[in-house]
C-alpha positions as CSV (number, residue, x, y, z in Angstrom):
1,X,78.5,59.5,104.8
2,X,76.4,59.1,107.9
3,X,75.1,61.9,109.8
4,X,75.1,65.2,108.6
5,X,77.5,67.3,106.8
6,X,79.4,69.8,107.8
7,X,78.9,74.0,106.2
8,X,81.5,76.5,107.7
9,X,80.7,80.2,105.6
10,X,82.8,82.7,106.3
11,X,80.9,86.3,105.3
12,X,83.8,89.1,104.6
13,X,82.5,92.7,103.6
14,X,79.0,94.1,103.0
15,X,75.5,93.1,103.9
16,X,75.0,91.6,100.7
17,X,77.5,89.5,101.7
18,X,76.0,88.7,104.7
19,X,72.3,87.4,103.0
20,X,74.0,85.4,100.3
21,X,76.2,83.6,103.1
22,X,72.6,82.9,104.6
23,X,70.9,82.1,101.5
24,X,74.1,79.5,100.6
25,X,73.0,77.6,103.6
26,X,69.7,77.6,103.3
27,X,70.2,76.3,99.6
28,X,72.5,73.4,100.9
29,X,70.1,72.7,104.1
30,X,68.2,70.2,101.7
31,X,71.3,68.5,100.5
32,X,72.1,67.4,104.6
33,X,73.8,70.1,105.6
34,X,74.4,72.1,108.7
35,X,76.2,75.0,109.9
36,X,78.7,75.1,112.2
37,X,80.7,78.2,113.7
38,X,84.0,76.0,113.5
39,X,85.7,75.7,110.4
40,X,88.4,72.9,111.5
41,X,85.2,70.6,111.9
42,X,83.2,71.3,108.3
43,X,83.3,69.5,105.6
44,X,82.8,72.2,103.3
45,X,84.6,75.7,104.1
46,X,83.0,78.6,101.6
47,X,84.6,81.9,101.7
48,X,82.5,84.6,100.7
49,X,84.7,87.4,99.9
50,X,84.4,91.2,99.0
51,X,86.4,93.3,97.2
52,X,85.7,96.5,98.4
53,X,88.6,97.1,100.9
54,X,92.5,97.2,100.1
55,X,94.1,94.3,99.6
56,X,91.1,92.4,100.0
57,X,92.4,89.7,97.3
58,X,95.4,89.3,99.6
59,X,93.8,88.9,102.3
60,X,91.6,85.6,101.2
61,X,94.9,84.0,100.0
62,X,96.3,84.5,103.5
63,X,93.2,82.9,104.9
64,X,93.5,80.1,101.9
65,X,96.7,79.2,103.7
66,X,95.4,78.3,107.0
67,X,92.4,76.7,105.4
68,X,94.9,74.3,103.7
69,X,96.5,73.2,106.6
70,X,93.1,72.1,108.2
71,X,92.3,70.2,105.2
72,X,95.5,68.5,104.9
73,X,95.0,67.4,108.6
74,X,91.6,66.2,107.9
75,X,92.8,63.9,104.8
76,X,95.6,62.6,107.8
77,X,92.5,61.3,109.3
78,X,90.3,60.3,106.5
79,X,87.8,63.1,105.9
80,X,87.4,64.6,102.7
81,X,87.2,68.9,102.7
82,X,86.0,71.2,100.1
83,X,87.3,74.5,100.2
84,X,85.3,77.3,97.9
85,X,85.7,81.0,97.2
86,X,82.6,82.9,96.3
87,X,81.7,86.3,96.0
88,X,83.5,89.6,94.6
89,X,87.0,88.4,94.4
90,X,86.4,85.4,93.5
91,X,84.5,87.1,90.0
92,X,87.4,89.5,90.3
93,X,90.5,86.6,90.3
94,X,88.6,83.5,88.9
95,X,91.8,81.4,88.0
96,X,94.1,82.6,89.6
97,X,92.7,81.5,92.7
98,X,92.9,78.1,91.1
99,X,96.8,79.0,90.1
100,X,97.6,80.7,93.4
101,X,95.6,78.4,96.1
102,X,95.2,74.8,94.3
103,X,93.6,73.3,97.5
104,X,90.6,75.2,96.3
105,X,88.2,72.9,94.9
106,X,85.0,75.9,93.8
107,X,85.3,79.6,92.8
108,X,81.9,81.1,92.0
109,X,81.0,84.6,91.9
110,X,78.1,86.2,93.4
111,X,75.4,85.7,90.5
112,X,76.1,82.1,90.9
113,X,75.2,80.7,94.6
114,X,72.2,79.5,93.6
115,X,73.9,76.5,91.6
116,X,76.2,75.5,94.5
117,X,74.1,72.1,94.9
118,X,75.6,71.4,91.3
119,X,79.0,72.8,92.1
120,X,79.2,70.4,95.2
121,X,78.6,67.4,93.4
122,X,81.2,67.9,90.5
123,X,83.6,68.7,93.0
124,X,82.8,65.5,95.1
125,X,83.7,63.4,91.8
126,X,86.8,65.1,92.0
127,X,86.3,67.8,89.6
128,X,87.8,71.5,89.8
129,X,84.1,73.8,89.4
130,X,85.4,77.7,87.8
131,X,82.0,79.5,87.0
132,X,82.0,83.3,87.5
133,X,80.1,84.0,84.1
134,X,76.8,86.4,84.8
135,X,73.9,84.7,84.0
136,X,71.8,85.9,81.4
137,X,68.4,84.6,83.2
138,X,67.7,86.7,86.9
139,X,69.5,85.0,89.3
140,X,66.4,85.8,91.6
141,X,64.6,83.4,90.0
142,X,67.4,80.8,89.7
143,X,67.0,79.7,93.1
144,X,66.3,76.4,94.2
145,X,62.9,76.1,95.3
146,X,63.8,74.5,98.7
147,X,66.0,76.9,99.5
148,X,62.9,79.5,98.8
149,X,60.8,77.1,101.3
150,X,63.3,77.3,103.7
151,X,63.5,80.7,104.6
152,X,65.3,80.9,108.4
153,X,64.8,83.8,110.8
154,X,68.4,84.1,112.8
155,X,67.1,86.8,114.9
156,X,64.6,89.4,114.7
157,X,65.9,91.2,112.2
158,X,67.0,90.3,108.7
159,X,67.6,91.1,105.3
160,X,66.4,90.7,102.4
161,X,67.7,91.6,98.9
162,X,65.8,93.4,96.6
163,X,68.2,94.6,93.8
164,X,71.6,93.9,92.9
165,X,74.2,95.1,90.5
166,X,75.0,98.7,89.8
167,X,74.8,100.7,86.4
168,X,76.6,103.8,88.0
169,X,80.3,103.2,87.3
170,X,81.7,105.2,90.1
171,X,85.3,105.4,88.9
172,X,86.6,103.9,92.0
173,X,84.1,101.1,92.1
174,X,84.6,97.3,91.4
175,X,80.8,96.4,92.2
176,X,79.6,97.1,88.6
177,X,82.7,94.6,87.0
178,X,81.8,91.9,90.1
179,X,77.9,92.2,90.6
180,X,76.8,93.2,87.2
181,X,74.3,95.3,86.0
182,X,71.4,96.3,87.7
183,X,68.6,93.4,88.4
184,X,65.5,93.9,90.3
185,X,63.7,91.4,92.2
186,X,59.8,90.9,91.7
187,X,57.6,92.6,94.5
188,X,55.8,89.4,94.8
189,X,59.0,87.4,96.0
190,X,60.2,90.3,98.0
191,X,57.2,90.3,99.8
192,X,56.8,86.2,100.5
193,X,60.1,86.0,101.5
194,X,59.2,89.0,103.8
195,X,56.2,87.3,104.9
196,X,58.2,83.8,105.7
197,X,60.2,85.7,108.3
198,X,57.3,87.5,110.0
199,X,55.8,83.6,110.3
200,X,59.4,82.8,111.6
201,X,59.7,85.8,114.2
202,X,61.2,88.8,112.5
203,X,60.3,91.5,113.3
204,X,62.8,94.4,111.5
205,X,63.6,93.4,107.5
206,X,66.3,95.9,106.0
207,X,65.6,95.9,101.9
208,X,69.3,95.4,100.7
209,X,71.0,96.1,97.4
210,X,74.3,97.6,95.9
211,X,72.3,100.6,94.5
212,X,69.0,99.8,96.6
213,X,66.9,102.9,95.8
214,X,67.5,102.2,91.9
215,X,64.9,99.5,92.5
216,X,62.8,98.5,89.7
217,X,60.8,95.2,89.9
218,X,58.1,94.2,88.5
219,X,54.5,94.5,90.5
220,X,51.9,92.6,90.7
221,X,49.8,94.9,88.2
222,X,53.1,94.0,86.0
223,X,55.0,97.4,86.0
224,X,58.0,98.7,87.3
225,X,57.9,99.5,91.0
226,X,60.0,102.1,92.8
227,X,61.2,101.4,96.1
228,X,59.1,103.6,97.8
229,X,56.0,102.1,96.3
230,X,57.7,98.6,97.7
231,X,58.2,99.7,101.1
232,X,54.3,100.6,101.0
233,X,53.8,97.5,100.4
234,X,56.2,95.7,102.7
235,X,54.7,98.0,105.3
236,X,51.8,96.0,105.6
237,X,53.5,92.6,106.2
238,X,51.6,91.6,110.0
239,X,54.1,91.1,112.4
240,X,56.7,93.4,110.7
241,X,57.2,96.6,113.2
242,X,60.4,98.0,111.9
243,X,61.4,98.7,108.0
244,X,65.0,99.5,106.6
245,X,67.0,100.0,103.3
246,X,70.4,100.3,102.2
247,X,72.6,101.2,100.1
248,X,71.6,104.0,98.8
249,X,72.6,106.7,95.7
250,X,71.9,110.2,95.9
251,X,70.9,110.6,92.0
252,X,67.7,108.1,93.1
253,X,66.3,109.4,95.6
254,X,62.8,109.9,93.9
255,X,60.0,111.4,95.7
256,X,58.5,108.2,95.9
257,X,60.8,107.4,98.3
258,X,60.8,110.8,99.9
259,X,56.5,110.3,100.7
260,X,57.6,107.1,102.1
261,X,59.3,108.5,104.8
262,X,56.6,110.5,105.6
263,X,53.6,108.1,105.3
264,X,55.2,104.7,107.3
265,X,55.8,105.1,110.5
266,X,57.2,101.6,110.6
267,X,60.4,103.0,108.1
268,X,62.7,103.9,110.4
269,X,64.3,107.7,110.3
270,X,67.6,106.7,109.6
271,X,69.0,106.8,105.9
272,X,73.0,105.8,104.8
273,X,73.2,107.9,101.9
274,X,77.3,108.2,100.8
275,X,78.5,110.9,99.6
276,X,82.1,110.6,99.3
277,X,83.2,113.8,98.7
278,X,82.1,117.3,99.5
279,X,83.9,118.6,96.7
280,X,82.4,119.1,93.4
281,X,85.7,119.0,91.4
282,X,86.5,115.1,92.7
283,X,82.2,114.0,92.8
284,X,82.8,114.7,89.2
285,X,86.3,113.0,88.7
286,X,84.9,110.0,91.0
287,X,81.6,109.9,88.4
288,X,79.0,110.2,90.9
289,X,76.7,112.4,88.9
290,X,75.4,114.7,91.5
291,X,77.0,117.7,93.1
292,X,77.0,118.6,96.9
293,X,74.0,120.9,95.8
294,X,72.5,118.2,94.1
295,X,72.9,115.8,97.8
296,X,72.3,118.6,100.0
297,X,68.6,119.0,98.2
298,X,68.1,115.3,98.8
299,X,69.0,115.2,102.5
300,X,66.5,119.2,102.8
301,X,63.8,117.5,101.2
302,X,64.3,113.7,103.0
303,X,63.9,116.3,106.3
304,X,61.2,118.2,105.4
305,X,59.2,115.0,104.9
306,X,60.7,113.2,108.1
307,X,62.0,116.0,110.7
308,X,63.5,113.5,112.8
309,X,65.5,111.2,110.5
310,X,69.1,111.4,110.7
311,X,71.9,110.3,108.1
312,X,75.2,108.6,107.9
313,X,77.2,108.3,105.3
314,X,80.9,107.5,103.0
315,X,83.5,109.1,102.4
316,X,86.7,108.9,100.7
317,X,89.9,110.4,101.6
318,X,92.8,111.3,98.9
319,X,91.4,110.1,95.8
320,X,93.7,111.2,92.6
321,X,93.9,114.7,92.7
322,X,92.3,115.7,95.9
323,X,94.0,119.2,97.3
324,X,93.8,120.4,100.8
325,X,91.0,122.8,99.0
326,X,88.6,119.7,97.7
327,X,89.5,117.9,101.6
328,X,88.1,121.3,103.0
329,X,84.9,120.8,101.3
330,X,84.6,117.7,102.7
331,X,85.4,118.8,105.9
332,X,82.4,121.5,105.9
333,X,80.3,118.9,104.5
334,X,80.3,116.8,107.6
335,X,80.3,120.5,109.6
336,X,76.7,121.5,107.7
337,X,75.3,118.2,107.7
338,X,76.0,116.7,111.2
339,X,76.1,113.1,110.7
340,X,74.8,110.7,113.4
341,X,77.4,108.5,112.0
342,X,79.8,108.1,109.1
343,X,82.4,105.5,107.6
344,X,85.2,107.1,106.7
345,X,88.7,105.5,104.4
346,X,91.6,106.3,102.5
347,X,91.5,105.2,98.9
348,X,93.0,102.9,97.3
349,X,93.4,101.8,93.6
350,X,91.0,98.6,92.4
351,X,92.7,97.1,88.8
352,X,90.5,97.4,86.4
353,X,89.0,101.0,87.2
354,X,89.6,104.5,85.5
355,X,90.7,105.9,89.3
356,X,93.6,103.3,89.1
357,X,95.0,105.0,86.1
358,X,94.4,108.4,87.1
359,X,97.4,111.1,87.9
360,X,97.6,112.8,91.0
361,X,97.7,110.1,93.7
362,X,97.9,111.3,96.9
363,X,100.9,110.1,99.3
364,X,99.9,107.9,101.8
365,X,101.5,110.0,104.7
366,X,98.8,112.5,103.4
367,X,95.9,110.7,103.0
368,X,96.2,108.9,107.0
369,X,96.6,112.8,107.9
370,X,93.0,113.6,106.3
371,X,91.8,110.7,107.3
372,X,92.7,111.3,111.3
373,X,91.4,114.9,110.9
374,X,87.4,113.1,109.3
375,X,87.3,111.1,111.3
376,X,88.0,113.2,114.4
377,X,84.7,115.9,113.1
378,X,83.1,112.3,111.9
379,X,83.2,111.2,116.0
380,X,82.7,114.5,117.5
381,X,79.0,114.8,115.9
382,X,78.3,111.5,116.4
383,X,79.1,112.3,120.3
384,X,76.6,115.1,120.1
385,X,74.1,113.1,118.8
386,X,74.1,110.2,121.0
387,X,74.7,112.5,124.1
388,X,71.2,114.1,122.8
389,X,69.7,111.4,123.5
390,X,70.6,111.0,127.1
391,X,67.6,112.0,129.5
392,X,65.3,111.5,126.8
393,X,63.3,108.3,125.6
394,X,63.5,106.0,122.7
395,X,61.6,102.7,121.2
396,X,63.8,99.8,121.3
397,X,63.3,96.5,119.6
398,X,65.3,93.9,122.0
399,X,67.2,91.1,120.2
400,X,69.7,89.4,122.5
401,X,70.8,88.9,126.0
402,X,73.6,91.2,127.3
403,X,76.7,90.8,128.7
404,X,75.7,90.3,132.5
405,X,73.0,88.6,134.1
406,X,69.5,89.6,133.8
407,X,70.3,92.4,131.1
408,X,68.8,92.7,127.6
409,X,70.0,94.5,124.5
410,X,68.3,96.1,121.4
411,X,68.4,98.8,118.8
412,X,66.9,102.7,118.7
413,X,65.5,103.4,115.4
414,X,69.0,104.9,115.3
415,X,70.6,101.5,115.3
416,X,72.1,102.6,118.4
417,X,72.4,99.8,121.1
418,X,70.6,99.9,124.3
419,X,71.0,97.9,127.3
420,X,68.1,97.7,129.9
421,X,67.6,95.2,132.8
422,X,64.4,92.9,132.1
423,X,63.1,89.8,131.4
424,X,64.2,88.0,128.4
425,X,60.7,87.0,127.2
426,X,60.7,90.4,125.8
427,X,63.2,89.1,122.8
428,X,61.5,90.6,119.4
429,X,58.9,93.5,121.5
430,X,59.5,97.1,121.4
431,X,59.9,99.0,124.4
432,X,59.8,102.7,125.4
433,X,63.0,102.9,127.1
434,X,64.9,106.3,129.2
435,X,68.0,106.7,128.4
436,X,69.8,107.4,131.4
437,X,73.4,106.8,130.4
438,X,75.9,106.4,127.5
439,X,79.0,104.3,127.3
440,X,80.9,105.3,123.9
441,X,78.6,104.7,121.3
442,X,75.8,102.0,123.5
443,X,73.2,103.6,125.8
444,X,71.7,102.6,129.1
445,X,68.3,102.6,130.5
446,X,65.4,101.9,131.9
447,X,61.6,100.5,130.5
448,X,59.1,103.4,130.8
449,X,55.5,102.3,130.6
450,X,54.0,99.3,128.8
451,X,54.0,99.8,124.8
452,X,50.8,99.2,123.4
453,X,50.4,95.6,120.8
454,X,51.1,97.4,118.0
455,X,53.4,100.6,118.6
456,X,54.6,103.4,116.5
457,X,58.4,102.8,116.1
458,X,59.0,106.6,115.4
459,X,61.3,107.6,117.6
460,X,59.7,110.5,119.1
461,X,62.6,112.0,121.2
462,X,60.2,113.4,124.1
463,X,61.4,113.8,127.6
464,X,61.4,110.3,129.4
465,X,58.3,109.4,131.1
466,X,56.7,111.5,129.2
């Protein structure tokens, strides 16, 4: 085939999600290949799929269907497509995607993107490729070196994975069935890899995993490392201004983890930390293994160490057995807490986990009720908390143009977006910016000052121009 082929990846669900997809194409950039945002004109289509939401299985079929139609019209004309599902419902369904969807030519789960060099080829000689076995060798180290060499900044922030898998069993949970158990990446890789994007221009990294602060790689002095003791080391990474890490479990939050967000000023004072529930009775039926008590100490003692950090969080609304009592607690949860920002859904059964099974589910007329009422205290601190920050001044590290001319956009250590008018040469900088205004949940203002080469990203909310 002359010229280069074709990659169309299309990333549903988490961030995981989201660095495999990347890592897929960096694995097949050796191999010829190139991304394109169009998926009528690739000559391989991967679906990377999560399983996480409801219906999600259903929801990849539907897709399937269209995808089928483009590749019918492409054998019309003489070109040859590959469709593959990877991720979590493809280790979830394995062959019944093949049964269901038999234009498919791979399904691969998630512990397995590193052999899709291999996978192509058998498929090119007309073979049907089924492989969602977990590997008993670390994927980590599975990799194909040129992929490894070919580390790609797509902005100036990225992630990288440090841990996957999850030995929790939250009875609601798939990840532990599709992801596997617990496997930590070397601090040594972590850090090259972290290294590689500095070179390339990033300047944020967010540490990712399913149960990220359950981190347990080896160091270089060849013992286990806690995450806190990696983000010491990440910390000193040139180039790297901004650390993050998620997702994270309260049962882990170690006081390793708790110095380092006192010590770096370059770890950024905002923590997801889900919850789920604010009510005892259902943390317990759900298997999370900590009470409120239990996550209220964690978020007291994450404040002490870092007064200005702020949280956001899960929750689940009308799991089996959930009364108007449990819903309460969750309510005054959010109420004692005061989220900056929270994601918030009605649950729904996974096969193949104990809440499927369980009595007591909750009608669905119920559950959307709940869920209105979360969301509504959800928003309304939110609102506070963004409107607090109006006629004060933030750090910003500026990523992309905005939507008009002449206007630049980044993130607060907040994540929040700001928009300021200035030149675009200050792509990948940090900024002291006033925040003059606030349009739903993006802010508006102006540069203050001239940061210094290497600036403190706390966010020290002090009066603008101060």
């Amino acid at each position: 085939m002359s010229g280069p082929r074709k990659l169309h990846i299309k990333s549903y669900g988490c961030q995981m999600n989201v660095y495999d997809s990347h890592r897929m194409a960096d694995t097949l950039a050796p191999q010829g290949f190139v991304e394109t945002a169009r998926a009528e004109e690739a000559d391989v289509v991967i679906l990377n799929t999560c399983h996480i939401r409801e219906k999600a299985a259903e929801k990849v079929y539907s897709e399937l269907g269209r995808i089928r139609k483009m590749k019918e019209a492409a054998a019309v004309d003489g070109r040859r497509v590959l469709i593959a599902v990877a991720g979590c419902v493809a280790q979830a369904e394995g062959e019944e995607i093949m049964r269901r969807a038999p234009a498919v030519d791979l399904v691969f789960g998630p512990q397995n993107y590193h052999r899709l060099p291999d996978f192509l080829a058998c498929a090119e000689r007309g073979h049907k490729v089924i492989d969602t076995e977990f590997p008993v060798e670390d994927k980590f180290d599975l990799v194909a070196a040129p992929s490894r060499n070919a580390t790609r900044a797509r902005g100036v922030s990225a992630f990288v994975t440090v841990q996957e898998g999850c030995d929790k069993f939250c009875t609601f949970c798939v990840v532990p069935y599709t992801r596997g158990a617990e496997v930590s990446r070397p601090v040594a890789k972590i850090v090259a890899e972290a290294e590689r994007l500095a070179d390339a221009g990033v300047r944020e990294i967010t540490l990712i995993g399913q149960n990220v602060n359950a981190y347990h790689g080896e160091g270089p002095d060849g013992r286990a490392w806690t995450l806190g003791r990696l983000l010491q080391q990440a910390a000193k990474v040139p180039g790297l201004a901004r650390l993050r890490y998620t997702t994270s479990h309260p049962c882990d939050m170690d006081e390793s983890l708790i110095e380092a967000h006192r010590d770096l000023p370059s770890l950024m004072p905002f923590l997801h930390l889900p919850v789920q529930s604010g009510s005892d009775r259902i943390l317990a039926a759900m298997n999370r293994r900590h009470t409120r008590a239990q996550y209220l100490d964690a978020l007291n003692r994450l404040r002490a160490a870092q007064p200005e950090i702020a949280f956001s969080s899960d929750f689940i609304v009308g799991f089996p057995g959930e009364t108007e009592q449990d819903f309460a607690a969750t309510l005054s949860l959010v109420e004692e807490i005061g989220y900056a920002a929270a994601y918030s859904f009605k649950y729904s059964p996974r096969p193949g986990t104990p809440a499927a099974d369980m009595p007591g589910h909750v009608p669905d007329a119920i559950q959307t009720e709940r869920l209105v009422r979360l969301q509504q205290a959800i928003d309304r601190h939110q609102a506070a908390f963004n409107q607090d920050c109006v006629g004060r001044s933030v750090d910003v590290l500026f990523e992309k143009a905005g939507r008009y001319p002449g206007q630049i956009v980044g993130r607060s250590p907040y994540l929040q977006p700001v928009h300021v008018t200035a030149a675009s040469d200050l792509m990948g900088e940090i900024r002291r910016v006033a925040v003059t205004g606030l349009d739903s949940y993006s802010f508006f203002g102006n540069l203050v000052g001239t940061a210094s080469p290497t600036p403190d990203p706390r966010p020290s909310l002090v009066a603008a121009g101060a």
